[in-house]
N, C-alpha and C positions, 0 to 999 in steps of 0.2 A: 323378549324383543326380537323384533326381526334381524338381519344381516344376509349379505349378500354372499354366499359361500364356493369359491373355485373347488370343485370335488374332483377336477381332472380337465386337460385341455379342449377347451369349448366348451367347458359344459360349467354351467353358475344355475345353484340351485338356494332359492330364498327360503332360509329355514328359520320356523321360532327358536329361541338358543337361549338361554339364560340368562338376566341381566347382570351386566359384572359388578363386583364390589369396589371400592377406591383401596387403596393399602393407604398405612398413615401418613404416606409422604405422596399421594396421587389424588386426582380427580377424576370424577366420573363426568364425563362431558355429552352432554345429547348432542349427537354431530345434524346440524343445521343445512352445510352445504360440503360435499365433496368434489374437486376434480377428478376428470379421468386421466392418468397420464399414461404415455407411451408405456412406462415399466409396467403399467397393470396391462396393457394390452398385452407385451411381450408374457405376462405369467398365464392370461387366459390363453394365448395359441402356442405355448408351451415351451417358445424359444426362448424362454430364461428360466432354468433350472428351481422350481420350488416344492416345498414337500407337500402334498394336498391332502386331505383338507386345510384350504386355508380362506382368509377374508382380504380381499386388496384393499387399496383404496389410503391413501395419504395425503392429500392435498385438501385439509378439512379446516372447517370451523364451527363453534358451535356454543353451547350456553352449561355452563356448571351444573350439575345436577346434583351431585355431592361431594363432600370436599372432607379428605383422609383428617383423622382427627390430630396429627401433629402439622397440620398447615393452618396458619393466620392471616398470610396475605390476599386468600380468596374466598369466594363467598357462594352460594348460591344464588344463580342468578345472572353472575358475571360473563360478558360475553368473550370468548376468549379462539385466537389461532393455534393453532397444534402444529409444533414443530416432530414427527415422526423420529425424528434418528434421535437414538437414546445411544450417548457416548458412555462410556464406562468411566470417565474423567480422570483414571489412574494412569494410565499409560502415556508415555512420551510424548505422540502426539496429540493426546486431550490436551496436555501441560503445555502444550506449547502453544495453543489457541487451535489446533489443527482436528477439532474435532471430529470431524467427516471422514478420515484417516484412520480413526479411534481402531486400536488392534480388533477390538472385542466390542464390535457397534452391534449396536439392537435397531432396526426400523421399527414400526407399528404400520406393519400394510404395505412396504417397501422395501426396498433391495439392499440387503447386508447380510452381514456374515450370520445373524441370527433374524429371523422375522416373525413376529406378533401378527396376531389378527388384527385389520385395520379397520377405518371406517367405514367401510360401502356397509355399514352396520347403523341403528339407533341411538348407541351410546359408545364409549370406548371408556378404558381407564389411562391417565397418562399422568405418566412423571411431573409435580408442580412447576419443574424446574424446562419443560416444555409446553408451554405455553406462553402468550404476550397475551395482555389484553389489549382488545380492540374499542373499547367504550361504544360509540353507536354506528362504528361505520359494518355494513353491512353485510352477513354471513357472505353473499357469492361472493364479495372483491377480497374479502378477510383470507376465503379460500385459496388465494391467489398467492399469497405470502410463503410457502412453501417453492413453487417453481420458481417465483421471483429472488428468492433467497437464494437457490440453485443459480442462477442466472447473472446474481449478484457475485457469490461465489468468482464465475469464472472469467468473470470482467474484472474483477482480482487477480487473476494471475496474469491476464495479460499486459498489467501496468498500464494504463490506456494514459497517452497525452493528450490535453484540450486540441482540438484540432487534426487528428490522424484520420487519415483513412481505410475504412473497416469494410469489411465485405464479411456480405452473411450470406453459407449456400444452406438453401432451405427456408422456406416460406411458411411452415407449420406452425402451429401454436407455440412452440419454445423460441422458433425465430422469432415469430411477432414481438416476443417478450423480450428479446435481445435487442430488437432493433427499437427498442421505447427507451430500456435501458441503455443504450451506448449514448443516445441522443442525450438521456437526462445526464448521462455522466460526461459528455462535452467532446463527443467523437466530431470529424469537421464534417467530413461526406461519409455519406453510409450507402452501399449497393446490395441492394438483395437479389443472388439468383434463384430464383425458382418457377418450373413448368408450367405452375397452374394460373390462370390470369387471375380468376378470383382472389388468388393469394398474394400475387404481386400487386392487383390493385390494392390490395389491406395495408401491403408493406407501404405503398406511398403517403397514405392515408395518414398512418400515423409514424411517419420520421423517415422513411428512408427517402432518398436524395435521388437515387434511379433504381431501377429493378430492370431487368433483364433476363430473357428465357432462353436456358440452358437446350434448350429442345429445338430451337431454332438458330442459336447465334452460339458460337465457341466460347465461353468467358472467358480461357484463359488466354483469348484475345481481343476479344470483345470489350473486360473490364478496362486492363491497362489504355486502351487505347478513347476511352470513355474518361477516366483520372488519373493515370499516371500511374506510379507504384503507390505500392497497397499495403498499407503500415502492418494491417493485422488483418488475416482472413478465419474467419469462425466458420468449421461444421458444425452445422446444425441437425444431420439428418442422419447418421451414421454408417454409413456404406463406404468401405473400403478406396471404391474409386471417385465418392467427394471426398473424403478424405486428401487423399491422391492431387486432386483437384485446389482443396484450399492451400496446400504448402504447393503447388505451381505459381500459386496467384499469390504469394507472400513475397515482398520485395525484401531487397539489402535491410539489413537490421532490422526487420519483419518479424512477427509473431505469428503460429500456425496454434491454434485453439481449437484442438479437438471437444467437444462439447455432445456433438449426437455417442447416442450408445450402440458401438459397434459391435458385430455377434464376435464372443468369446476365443472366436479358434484364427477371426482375420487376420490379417498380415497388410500392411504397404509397404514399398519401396522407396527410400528419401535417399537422397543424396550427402553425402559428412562430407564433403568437399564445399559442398553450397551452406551445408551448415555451418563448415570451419571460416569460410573463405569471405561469404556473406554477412557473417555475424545472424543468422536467425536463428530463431530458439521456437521449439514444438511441445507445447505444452497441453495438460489434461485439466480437467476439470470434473470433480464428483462430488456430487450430493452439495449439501450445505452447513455452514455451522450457527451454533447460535449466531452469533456477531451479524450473519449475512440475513439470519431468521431476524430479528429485532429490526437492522435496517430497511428489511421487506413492510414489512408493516407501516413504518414511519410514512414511507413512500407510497405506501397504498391510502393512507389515512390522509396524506396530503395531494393528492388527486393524480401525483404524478403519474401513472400509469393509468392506458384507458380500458377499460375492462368488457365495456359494452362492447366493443366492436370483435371485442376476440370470442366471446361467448356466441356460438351457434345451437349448439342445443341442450335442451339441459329433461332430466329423466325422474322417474323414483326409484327405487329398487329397481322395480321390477322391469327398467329400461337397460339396465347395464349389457346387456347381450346387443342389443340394436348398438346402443352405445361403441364395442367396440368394431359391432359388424358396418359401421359406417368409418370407425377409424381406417380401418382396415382398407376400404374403399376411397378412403384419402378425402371425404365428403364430409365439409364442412371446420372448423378449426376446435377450439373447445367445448370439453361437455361435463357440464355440470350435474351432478345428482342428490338428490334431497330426500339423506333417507328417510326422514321421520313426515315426508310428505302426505 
């Protein structure tokens, strides 16, 4: 089979590789459609620490190919989404639903404390116990259930009331996907800031209420003075100074939702007076767990999220390099890849 192979930063080399077998409690899944996501760009230009050779690629779906001889529930055939993060389910945090926490997490092609070769590959093998099926809804939006699960994830921690006001800094593909999700989950006004107008027109498009450009106008004057205070402000983009940014624009009893992935070594400055005095709380958000993986799917199956408008371009294999050398350049929103194209 083919697979798409990071042998070192910048450099992805498409090699024949052997095809995997299932163990008795796995499937062998022919991956259909993969997203790109920011953590695979961070592994190919080398700002997140990974051992090479390796294969990226997690945000897949795709159809059974063989199914481990102690599984019954699935078949040959069946079309099915891949949850990548393989919890160990013994530790505290598995037990406690907090999978994504998991001491001892496995990805398949993603960012954890142990990492598997992923899909930017033909086939992959994965745990039965990672996957949902999709019945007929179709490989590119099925692909989708992984970031959206992520997404879901961290609109969990911020406890969201029907009716708050939310601000999203960042306009990128994982914004887009927060500002579909806050809307379905009953945010009242939603403001996106970000630079690019093609991206703030998108954000309008589908749910946000205003968008405003950080590049011309102050937001953390410009929003308040736009809605008022600001229940909950999401980064979406991970840089230190939005960061910096969302917890200014966080009002009295506000939530600050770190969400973008910031490089390893940063730091901000917050205020424990504003924290004590204002009642607001600064929280994180990683990965996904089952719970949030299963209600992605539902939600993609029932049209809630729009998928066309966020897909920009989409590759084979042998696009992945273009692929991230256009992320990279900030051109365009998501990109899909089809390995067995």
């Amino acid at each position: 089979m083919k697979a798409a192979t990071l042998t070192d930063a910048h450099t992805v080399e498409i090699d024949d590789t052997e095809r995997p077998e299932p163990g008795p409690n796995e499937l062998l899944v022919k991956i259909n459609a993969c997203g790109v996501c920011t953590t695979d760009l961070h592994m190919y230009s080398g700002s997140l620490t990974v051992d090479y050779p390796m294969v990226p690629g997690h945000e897949s779906a795709g159809e059974v190919a063989a199914v481990g001889e102690e599984i019954d529930d699935f078949q040959t055939g069946d079309r099915v989404a891949i949850n990548p993060s393989i919890p160990c389910n013994e530790c505290r945090a598995c037990k406690s639903g907090r999978e994504n926490l998991c001491h001892d997490l496995t990805s398949l092609g993603g960012a954890a404390k142990h990492i598997i070769d992923g899909a930017f590959a033909e086939y992959v093998t994965v745990p039965v116990g990672n996957v949902e099926s999709i019945d007929d809804l179709d490989y590119r939006t099925a692909s989708f259930a992984e970031p959206l699960g992520c997404v879901i994830n961290g609109i969990d921690q911020i406890d969201l009331t029907s009716g708050e006001t939310v601000v999203v800094i960042g306009g990128g593909f994982i914004g887009q996907l927060l500002i579909q999700t806050l809307r379905t989950s009953g945010a009242g006004t939603i403001v996106l800031s970000e630079p690019v107008a093609e991206r703030r027109e998108i954000g309008r498009k589908i749910g946000a209420d205003h968008a405003v450009d950080p590049s011309d106008e102050n937001p953390a004057t410009a929003i308040p003075d736009l809605v008022g205070d600001v229940d909950v402000a999401i980064e979406a983009v991970g840089f230190p100074e939005t960061i910096q940014q969302a917890y200014a624009l966080t009002g009295p009893g506000g939530r600050t939702l770190i969400f973008g992935v910031p490089p390893e070594d940063a730091t901000v400055e917050l205020s424990p007076f504003n924290l004590f005095f204002e009642e607001r709380e600064v929280v994180g958000s990683y990965s996904l767990t089952p719970n949030t993986f299963a209600r992605a799917v539902t939600l993609l199956q029932n049209g809630r999220i729009d998928v066309d408008t966020l897909v920009t371009d989409e590759f084979g294999l042998d696009g992945i390099e273009t692929a991230f050398e256009q992320m990279e350049a900030r051109e365009g929103l998501k990109k899909v890849v089809y390995p067995n194209q």
